[in-house]
C-alpha positions as CSV (number, residue, x, y, z in Angstrom):
1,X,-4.8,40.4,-14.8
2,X,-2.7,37.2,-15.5
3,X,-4.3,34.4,-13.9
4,X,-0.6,33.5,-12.3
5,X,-0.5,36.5,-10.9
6,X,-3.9,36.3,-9.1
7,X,-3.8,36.2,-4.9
8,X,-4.4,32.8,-3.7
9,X,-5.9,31.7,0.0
10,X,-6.1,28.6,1.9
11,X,-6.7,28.7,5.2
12,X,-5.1,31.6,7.1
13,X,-2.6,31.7,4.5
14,X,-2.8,34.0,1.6
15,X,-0.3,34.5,-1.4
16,X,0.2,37.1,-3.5
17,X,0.5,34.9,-6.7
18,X,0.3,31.4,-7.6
19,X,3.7,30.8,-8.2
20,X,5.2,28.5,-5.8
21,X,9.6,27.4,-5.4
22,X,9.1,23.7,-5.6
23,X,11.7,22.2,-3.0
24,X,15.1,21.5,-4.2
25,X,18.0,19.7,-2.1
26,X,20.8,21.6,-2.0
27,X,23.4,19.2,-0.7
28,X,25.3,22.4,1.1
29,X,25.4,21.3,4.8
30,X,28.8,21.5,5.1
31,X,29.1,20.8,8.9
32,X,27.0,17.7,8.8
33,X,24.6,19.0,11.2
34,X,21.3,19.5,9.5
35,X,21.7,23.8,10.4
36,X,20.7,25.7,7.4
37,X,24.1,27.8,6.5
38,X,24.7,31.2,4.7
39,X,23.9,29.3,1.2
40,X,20.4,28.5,2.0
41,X,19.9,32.0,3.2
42,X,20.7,33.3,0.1
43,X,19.2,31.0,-1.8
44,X,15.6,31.2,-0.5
45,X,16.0,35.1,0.4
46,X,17.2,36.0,-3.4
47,X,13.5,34.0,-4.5
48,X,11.7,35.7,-2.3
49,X,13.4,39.3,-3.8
50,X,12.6,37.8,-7.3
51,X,8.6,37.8,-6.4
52,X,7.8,33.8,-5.7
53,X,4.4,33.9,-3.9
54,X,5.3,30.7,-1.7
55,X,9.0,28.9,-1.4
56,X,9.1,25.9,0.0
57,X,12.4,24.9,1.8
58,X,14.0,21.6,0.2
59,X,13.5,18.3,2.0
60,X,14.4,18.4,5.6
61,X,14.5,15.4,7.6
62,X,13.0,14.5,10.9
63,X,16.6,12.3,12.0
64,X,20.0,12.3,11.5
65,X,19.6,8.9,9.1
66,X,16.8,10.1,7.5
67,X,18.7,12.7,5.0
68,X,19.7,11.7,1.4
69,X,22.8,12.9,2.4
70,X,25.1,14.2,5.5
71,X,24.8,17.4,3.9
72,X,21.1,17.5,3.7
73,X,19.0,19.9,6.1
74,X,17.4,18.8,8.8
75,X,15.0,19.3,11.9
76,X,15.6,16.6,14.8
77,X,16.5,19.1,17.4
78,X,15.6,22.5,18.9
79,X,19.0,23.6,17.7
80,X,17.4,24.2,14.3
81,X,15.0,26.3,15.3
82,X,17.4,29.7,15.2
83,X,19.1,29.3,11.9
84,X,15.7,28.3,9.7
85,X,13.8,31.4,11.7
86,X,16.4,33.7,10.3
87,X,15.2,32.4,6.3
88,X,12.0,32.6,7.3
89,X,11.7,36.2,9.0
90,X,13.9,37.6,5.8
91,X,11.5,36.2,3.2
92,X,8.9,37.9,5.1
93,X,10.1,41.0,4.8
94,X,10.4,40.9,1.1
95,X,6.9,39.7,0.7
96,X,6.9,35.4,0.3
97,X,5.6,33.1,2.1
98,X,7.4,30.2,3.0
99,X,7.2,26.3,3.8
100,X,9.0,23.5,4.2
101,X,9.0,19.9,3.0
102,X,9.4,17.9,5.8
103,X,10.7,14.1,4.8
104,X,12.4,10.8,5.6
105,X,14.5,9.2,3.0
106,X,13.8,5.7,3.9
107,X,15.9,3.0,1.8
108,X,17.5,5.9,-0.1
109,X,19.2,7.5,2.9
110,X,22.6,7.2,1.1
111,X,25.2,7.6,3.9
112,X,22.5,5.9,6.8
113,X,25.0,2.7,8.1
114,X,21.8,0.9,8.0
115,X,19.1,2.7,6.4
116,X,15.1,2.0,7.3
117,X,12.2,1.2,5.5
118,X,9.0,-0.7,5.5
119,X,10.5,-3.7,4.2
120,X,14.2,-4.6,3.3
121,X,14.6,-4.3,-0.4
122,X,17.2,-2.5,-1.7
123,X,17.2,0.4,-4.2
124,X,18.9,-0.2,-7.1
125,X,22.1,1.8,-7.2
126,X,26.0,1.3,-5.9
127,X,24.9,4.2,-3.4
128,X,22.1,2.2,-1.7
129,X,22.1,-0.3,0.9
130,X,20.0,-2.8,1.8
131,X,17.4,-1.6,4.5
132,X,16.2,-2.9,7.8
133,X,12.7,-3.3,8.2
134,X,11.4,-0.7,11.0
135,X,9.1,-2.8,13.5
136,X,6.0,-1.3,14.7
137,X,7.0,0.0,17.3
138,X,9.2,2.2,15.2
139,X,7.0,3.2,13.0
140,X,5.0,4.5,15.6
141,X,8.3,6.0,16.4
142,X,9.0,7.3,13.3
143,X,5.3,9.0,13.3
144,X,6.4,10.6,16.6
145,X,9.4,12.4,14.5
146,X,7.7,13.9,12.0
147,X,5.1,15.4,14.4
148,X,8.5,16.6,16.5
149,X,9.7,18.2,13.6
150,X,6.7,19.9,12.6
151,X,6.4,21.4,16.0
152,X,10.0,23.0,15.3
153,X,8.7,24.4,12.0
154,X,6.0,26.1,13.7
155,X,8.2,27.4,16.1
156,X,10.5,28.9,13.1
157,X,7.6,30.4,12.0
158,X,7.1,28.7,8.6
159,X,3.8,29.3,6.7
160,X,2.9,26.0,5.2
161,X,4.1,22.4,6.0
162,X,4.8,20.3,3.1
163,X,4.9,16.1,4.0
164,X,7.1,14.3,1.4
165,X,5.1,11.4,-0.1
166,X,6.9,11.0,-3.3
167,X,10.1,10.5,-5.4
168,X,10.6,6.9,-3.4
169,X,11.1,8.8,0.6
170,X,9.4,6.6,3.3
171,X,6.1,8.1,3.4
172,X,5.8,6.8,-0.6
173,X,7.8,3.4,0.2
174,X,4.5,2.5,2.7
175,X,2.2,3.7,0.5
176,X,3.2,1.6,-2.7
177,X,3.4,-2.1,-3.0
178,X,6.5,-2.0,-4.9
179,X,8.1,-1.2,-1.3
180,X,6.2,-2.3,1.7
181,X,5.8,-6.3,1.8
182,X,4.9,-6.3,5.8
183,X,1.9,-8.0,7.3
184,X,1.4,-5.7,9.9
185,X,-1.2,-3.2,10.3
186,X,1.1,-0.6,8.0
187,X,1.2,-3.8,5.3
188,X,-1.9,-4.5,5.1
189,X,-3.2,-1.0,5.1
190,X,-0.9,1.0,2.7
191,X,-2.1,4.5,3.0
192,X,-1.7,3.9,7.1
193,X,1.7,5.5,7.6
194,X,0.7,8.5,6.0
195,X,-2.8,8.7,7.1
196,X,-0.8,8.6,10.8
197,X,1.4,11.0,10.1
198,X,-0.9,13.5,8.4
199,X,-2.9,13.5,11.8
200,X,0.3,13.9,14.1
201,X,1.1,16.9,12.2
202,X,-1.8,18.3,11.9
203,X,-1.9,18.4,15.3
204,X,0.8,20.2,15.5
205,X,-0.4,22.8,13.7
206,X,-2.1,26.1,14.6
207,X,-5.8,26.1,13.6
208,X,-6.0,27.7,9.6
209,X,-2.0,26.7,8.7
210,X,-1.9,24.4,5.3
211,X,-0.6,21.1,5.3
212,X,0.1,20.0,1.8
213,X,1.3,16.8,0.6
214,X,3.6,15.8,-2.0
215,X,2.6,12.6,-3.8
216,X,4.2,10.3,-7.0
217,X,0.6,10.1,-9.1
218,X,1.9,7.2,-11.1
219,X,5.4,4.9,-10.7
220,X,7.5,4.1,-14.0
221,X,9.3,1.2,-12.5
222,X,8.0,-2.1,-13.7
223,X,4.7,-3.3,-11.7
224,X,4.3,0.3,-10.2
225,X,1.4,1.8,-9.0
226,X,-1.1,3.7,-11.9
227,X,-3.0,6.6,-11.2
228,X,-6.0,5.3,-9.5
229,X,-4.0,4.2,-6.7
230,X,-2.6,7.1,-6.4
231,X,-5.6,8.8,-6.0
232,X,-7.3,6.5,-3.7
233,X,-4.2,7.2,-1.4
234,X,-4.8,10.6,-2.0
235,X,-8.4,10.3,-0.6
236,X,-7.1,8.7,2.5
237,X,-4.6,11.8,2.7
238,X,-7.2,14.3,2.3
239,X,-9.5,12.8,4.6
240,X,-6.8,12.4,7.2
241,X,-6.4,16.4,7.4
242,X,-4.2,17.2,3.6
243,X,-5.3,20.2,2.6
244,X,-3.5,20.7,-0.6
245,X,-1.9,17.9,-2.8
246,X,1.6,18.5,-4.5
247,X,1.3,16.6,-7.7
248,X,4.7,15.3,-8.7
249,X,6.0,11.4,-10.5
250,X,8.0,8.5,-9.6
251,X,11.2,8.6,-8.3
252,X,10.5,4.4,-6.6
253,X,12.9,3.2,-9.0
254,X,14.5,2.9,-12.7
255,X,11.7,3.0,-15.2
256,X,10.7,-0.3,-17.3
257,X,8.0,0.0,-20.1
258,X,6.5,3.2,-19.0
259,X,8.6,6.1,-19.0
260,X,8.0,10.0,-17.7
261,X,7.3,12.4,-20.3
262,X,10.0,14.6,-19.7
263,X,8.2,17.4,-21.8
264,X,6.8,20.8,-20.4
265,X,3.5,20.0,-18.6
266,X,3.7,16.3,-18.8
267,X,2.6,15.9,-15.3
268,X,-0.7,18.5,-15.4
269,X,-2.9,15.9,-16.3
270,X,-2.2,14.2,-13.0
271,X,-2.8,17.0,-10.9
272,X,-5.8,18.2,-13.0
273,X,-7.3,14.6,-12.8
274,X,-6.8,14.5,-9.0
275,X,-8.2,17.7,-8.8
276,X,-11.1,16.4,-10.3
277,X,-12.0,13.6,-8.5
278,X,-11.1,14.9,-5.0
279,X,-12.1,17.8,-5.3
280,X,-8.8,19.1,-3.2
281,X,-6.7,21.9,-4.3
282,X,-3.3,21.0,-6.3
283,X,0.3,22.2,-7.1
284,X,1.2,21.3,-11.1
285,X,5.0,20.8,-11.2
286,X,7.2,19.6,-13.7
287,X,9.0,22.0,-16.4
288,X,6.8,24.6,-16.0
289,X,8.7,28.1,-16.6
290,X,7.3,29.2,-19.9
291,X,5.2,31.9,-18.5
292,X,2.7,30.9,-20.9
293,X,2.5,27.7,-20.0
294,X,2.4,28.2,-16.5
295,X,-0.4,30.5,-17.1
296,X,-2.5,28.4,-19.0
297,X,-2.5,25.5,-16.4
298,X,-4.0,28.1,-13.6
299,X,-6.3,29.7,-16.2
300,X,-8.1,26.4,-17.6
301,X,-8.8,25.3,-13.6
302,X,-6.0,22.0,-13.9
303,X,-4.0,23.1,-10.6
304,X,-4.4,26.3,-8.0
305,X,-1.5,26.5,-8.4
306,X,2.1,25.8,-10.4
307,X,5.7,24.7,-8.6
308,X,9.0,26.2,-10.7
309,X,12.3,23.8,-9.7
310,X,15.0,24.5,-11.9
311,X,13.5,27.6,-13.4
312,X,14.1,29.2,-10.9
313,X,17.4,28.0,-10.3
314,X,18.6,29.5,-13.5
315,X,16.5,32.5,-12.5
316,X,15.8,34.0,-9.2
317,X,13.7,36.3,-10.4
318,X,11.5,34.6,-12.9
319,X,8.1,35.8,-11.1
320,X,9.2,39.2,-12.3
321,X,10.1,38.5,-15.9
322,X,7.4,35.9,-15.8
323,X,5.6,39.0,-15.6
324,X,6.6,41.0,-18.2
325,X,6.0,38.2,-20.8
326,X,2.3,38.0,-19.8
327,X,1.8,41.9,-20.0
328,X,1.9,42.6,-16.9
329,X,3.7,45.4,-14.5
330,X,5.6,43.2,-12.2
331,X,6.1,43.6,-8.2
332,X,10.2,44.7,-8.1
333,X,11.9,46.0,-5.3
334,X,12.2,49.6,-4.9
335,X,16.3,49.3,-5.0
336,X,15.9,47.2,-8.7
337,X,12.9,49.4,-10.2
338,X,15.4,51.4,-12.4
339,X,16.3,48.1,-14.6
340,X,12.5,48.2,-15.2
């Protein structure tokens, strides 16, 4: 059998394969209320037809400033509960299990009147404005929100809770000294938000449910953070409760002298160095849907498993031709078998 094609366990949850829907904003909240709509049903339903082991639900924020966007999702009240219960109980009954990333946008909450961060330095952009500096006491706060939000999420009856600690959002804004100049307790101990946050959610978790973590391993903007930092927050992460860490890159601002790869796999050897030295399971991401490809980075040990973004935008049911391509019978619904 392939190796991508191999069940997977962590805790009390168990996949069928290792292919896993990376998160993906959507921007389709057309009422501005953080509900999940008809599009996101069909979206994540349609993957989970197509055979994707695990989708994890785009970046949903723990308050109404904390989105990218207006039209982003979100999970600041009960009222969310319904609608994301709906995605979750139909990718069920076609056989994925399903997360979601659960996030803060920080300085690059674009329609915020007066975004947050750790510090108030502006992204660079003629979408951005300058931030306000949360005090401690909000940040406490803050901490509070996400473990709010991941109490809803258990409540919907999601699988897996992802934290967002990449691509520039707040939990990587505290973490990287690019972003947090405070002299506080969260300035002078960078990994301190997140480590805080891990444990609030954790907490909120039923014993044996995942908690994974999404981190930038390196930052391409001038005077960013290298890999060793990154993996030094990691430790903190894992040793705070993360039990799996989503290996992704930058996203903290334009890139200077060091630039991202932009080539299939250019961001395995992050996740299969972290791997190494933490000895903590990883997610490969990054251009990733040549089924050979994706196979070779779960068969040579470099992640547990791989994250398809656009891939599987362009195709819904990738896991099934992925399949094919590696020789072997794929997993189709009984209403598609006779196109196979």
């Amino acid at each position: 059998m392939a190796h991508l094609f191999t069940p997977y366990a962590i805790g009390n949850l168990e996949l069928k394969n290792r292919i896993v829907m990376a998160p993906m904003c959507q921007y389709s909240v057309t009422a501005k209320d953080g509900k999940p709509n008809e599009w996101h049903f069909t979206h994540y339903t349609s993957r989970a037809v197509g055979g994707a082991g695990l989708i994890i639900v785009e970046m949903t924020d723990v308050e109404p400033d904390g989105r990218i966007t207006d039209y982003d999702l979100g999970l600041w009240s009960d009222d969310h509960i319904a609608p994301f219960e709906r995605i979750v109980d139909a990718c069920h009954a076609h056989g994925a299990k399903i997360g979601i990333q659960i996030a803060h946008a920080g300085r690059k909450a674009e329609d915020a009147p007066v975004p947050v961060a750790p510090s108030p330095i502006r992204f660079d952009g003629p979408q951005y404005k300058t931030p306000r500096a949360l005090s401690t006491d909000e940040v406490k706060q803050m901490v509070e929100k996400f473990a709010m939000a991941a109490r809803r999420a258990v409540k919907a009856g999601f699988d897996v809770i992802e934290l967002h600690g990449a691509h520039g959002y707040l939990i990587h804004q505290f973490h990287s000294p690019l972003t947090n100049q405070r002299t506080d307790a969260y300035g002078e101990d960078l990994a301190l938000f997140g480590v805080e946050v891990i444990q609030a959610v954790k907490a909120e978790l039923p014993s044996g449910m995942p908690l994974f973590v999404r981190i930038s391993a390196v930052e391409y903007a001038d005077g960013g953070y290298d890999l060793d930092h990154a993996i030094e927050i990691c430790r903190r992460y894992r040793d705070a409760g993360a039990d799996v860490i989503h290996v992704s890159s930058g996203g903290e601002g334009h890139p200077g002298k060091r630039r991202p790869g932009n080539y299939p796999g250019f961001q395995v050897p992050f996740a299969r160095q972290i791997k190494a030295e933490l000895q903590v399971p990883v997610i490969a991401v990054g251009m990733l849907d040549h089924p050979g490809l994706a196979e070779s980075v779960i068969a040579s040990g470099d992640a547990d498993l791989v994250a398809i973004a656009r891939g599987l935008l362009r195709d819904p049911y990738w896991p099934i031709h992925a399949a094919i391509a590696l020789g072997e019978k794929p997993q189709v619904p009984v209403q598609y078998q006779r196109a196979f």
